[in-house]
Backbone as CSV, one residue per row, in Angstrom:
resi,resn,N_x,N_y,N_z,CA_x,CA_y,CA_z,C_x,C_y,C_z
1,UNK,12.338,-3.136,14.542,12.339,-2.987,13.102,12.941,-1.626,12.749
2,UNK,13.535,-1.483,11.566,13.990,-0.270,11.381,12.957,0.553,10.694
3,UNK,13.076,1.819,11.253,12.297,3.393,10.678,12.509,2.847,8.911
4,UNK,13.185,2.502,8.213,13.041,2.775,6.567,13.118,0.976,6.116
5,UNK,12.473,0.828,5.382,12.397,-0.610,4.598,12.649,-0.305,3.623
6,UNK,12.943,-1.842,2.646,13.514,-1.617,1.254,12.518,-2.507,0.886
7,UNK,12.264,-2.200,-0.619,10.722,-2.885,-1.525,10.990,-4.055,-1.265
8,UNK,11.728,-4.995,-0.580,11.983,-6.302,-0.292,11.270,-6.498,0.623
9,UNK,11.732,-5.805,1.651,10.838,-6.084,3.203,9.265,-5.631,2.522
10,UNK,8.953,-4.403,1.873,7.506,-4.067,2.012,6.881,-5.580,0.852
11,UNK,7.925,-6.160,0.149,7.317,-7.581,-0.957,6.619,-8.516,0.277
12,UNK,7.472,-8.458,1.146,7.651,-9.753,1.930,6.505,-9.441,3.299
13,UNK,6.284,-8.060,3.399,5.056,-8.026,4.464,3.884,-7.933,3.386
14,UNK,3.817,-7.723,2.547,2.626,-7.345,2.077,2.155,-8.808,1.316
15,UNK,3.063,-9.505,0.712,3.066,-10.621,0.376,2.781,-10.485,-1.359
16,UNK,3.636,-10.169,-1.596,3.149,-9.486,-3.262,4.556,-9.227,-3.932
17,UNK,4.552,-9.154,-5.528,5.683,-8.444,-6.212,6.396,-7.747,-6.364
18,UNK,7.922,-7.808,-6.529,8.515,-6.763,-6.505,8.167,-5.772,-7.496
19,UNK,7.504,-6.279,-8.831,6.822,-5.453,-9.735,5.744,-4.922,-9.116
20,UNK,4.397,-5.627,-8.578,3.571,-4.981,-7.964,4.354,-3.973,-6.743
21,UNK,4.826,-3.940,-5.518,5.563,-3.106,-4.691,5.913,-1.773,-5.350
22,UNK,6.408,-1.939,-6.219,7.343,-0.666,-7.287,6.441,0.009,-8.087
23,UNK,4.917,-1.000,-8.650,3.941,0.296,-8.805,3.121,0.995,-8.075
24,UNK,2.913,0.551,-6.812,2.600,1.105,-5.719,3.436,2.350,-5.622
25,UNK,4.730,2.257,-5.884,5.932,3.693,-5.193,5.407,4.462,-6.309
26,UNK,5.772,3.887,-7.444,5.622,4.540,-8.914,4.476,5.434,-8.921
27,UNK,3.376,4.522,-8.360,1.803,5.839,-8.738,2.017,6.882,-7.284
28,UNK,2.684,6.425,-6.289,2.447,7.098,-5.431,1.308,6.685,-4.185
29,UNK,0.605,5.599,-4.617,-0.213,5.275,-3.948,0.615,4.798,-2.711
30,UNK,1.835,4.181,-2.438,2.447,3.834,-1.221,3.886,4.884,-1.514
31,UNK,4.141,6.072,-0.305,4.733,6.772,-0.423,5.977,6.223,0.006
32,UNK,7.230,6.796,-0.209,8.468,6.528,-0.617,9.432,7.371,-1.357
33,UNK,10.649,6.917,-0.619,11.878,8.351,-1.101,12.886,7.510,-1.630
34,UNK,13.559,8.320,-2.445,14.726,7.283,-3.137,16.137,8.121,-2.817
35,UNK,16.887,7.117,-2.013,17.890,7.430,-1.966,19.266,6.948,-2.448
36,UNK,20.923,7.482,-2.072,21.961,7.017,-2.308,22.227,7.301,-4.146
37,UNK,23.327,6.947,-4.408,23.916,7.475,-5.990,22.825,6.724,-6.803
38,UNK,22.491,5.512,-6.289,21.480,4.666,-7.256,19.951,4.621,-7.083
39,UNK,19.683,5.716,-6.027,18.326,5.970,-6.227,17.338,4.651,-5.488
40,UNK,18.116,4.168,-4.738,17.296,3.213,-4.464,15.823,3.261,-3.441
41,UNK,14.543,2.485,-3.065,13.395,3.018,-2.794,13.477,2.389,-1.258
42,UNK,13.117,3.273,-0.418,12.882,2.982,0.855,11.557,3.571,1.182
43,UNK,11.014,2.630,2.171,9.291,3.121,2.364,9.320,3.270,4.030
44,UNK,9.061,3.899,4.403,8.866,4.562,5.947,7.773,3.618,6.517
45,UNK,8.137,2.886,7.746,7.289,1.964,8.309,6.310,2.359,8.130
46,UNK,6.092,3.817,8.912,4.998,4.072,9.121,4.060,4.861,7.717
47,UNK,4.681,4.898,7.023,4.103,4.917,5.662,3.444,3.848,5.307
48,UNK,4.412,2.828,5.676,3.823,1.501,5.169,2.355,1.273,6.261
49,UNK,2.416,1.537,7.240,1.512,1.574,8.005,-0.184,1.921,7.831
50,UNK,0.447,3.499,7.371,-1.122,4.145,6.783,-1.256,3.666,5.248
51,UNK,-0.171,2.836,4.648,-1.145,2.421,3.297,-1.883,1.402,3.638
52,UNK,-1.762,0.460,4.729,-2.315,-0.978,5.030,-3.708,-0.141,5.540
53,UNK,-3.651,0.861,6.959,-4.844,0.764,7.096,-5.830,1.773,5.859
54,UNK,-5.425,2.755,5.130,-6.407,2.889,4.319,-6.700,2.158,3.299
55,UNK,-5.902,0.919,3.021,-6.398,-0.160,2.161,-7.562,-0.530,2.932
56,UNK,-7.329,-1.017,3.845,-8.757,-1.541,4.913,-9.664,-0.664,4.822
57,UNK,-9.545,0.680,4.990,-10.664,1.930,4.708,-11.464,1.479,3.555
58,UNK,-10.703,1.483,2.388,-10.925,1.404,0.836,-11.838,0.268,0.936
59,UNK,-11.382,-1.096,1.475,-11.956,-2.010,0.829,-13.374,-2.269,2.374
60,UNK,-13.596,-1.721,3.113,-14.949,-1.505,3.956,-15.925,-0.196,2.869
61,UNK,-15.321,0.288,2.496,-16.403,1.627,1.622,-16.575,0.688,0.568
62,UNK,-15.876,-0.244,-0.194,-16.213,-0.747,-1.400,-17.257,-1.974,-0.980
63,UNK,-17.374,-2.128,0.020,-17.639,-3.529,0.679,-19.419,-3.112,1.147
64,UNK,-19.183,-1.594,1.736,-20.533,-1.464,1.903,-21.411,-0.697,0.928
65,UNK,-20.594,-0.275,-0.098,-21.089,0.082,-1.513,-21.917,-1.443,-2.056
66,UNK,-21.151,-2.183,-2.193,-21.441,-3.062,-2.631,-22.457,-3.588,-2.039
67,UNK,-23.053,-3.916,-0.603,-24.118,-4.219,-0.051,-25.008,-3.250,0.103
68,UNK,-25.120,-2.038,-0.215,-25.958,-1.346,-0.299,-26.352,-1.313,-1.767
69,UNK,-26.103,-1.507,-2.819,-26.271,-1.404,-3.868,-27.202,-3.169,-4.200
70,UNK,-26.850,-4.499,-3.378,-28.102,-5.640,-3.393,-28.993,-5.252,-2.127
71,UNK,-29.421,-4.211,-2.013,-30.552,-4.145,-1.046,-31.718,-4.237,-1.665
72,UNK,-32.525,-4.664,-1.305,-34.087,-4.834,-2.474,-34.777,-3.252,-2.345
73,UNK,-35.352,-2.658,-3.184,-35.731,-1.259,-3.937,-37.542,-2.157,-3.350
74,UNK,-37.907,-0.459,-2.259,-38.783,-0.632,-1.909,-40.492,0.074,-3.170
């Protein structure tokens, strides 16, 4: 695979919008550089990498928030 993807490849692994993909770059939440005269967005595998696993981070803390919060109150 190549070192830089284009919001196509990251649509097509992540399985989601090219609108959704592009607000990911946009907030910054999935990092990314824009290159060439037209600015176009390339995302670093391994960028893409650490957004997948701290999504997984994110959604185990929300996951055990959430089961700690139906625990029965002694």
């Amino acid at each position: 695979m190549p070192r830089f993807l284009t919001l196509a490849d990251v649509c097509e692994q992540l399985q989601i919008s090219a609108a959704q993909a592009y607000a990911l770059v946009r907030s910054g939440e999935l990092k990314a550089i824009q290159v060439g005269g037209r600015g176009q967005w390339r995302v670093e595998e391994v960028k893409l990498e650490e957004y997948i696993q701290e999504s997984y981070a994110r959604t185990e803390r929300m996951v055990a928030e959430q089961q700690g919060s139906r625990s029965p109150q002694p």
